[in-house]
C-alpha positions as CSV (number, residue, x, y, z in Angstrom):
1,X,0.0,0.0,0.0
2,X,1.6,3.2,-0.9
3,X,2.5,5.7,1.6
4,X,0.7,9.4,1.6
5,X,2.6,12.8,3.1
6,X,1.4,15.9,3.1
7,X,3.8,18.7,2.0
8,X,3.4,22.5,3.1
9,X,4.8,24.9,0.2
10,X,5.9,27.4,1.9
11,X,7.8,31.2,1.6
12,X,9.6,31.1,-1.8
13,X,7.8,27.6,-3.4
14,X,9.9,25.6,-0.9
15,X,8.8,22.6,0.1
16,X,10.7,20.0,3.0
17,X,10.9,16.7,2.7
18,X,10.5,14.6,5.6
19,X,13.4,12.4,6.6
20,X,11.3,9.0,5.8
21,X,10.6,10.3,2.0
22,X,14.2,10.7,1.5
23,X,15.2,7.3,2.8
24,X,12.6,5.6,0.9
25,X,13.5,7.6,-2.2
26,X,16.9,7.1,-1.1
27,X,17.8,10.6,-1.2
28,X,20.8,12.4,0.3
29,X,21.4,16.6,-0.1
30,X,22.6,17.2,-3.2
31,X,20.3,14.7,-4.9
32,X,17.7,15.4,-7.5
33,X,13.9,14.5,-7.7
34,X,12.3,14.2,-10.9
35,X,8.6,14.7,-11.3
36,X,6.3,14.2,-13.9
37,X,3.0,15.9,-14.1
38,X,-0.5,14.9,-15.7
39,X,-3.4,16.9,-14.8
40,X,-3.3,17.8,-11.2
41,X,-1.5,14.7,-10.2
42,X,2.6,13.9,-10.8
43,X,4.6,10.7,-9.8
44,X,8.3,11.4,-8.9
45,X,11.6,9.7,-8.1
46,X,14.9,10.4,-6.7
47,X,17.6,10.1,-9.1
48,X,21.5,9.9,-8.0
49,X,23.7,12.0,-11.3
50,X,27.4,11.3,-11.1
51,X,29.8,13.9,-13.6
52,X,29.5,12.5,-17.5
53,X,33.7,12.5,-16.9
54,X,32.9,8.8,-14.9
55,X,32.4,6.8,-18.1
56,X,33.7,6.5,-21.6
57,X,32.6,7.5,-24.2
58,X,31.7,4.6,-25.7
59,X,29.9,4.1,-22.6
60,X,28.1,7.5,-22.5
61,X,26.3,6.8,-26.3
62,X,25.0,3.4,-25.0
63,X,23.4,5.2,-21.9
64,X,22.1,7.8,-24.1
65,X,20.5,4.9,-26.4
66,X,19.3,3.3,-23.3
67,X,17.2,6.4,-21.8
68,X,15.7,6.5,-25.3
69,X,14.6,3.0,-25.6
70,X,13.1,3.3,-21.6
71,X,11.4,7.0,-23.0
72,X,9.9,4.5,-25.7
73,X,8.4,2.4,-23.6
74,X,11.1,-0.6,-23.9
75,X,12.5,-2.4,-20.6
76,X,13.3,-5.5,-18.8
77,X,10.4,-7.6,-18.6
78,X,10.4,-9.9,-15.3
79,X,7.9,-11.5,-12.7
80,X,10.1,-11.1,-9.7
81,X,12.3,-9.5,-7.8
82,X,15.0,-12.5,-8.4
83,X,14.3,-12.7,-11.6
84,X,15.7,-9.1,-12.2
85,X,18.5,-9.4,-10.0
86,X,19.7,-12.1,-12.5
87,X,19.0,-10.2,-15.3
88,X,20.7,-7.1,-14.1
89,X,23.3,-9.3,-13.3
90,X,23.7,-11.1,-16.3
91,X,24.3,-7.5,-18.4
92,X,26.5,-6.0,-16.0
93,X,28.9,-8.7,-16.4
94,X,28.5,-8.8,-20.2
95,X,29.1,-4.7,-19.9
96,X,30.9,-4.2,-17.0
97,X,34.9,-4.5,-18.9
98,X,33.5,-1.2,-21.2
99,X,32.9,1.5,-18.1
């Protein structure tokens, strides 16, 4: 069942996040949260950027052609939580000698 806070805009559109939304998030200072918006409604999630200098850039283009598949709709299909884990764990060893 999801969780439900209540956040006070207040002086300056700041809003606070209580401490249990940023560990469930898993959100530290310096973090960013996306949000989408439809309607009146939005769904958002914490997101953890590291400097573009980190990767190669062989490995850059094939995180750029990632985020556009996911933006299309494409992903890893699984029925469990084990089942991704293996999955995950199966590309990051075919990938991980490119980083």
């Amino acid at each position: 069942m999801p969780e439900t806070f209540r956040l006070k805009v207040a002086a300056r559109r700041q809003v606070t996040l209580p401490a249990k939304v940023l560990r469930l998030l898993n959100l530290a200072e310096g973090d960013v949260l996306e949000i989408s918006i439809t309607g009146s409604s939005f769904v958002g999630r914490g997101l953890k950027l590291v400097p573009a200098d980190l990767f190669t850039s062989v490995r850059l283009e094939e995180l750029q052609k990632r985020e556009h598949q996911m933006a299309g709709g494409e992903g890893i299909e699984v029925k469990s939580k084990d089942e991704l884990l293996e999955k995950l764990g199966k590309r990051a060893a075919l990938v991980g000698s490119s980083v």
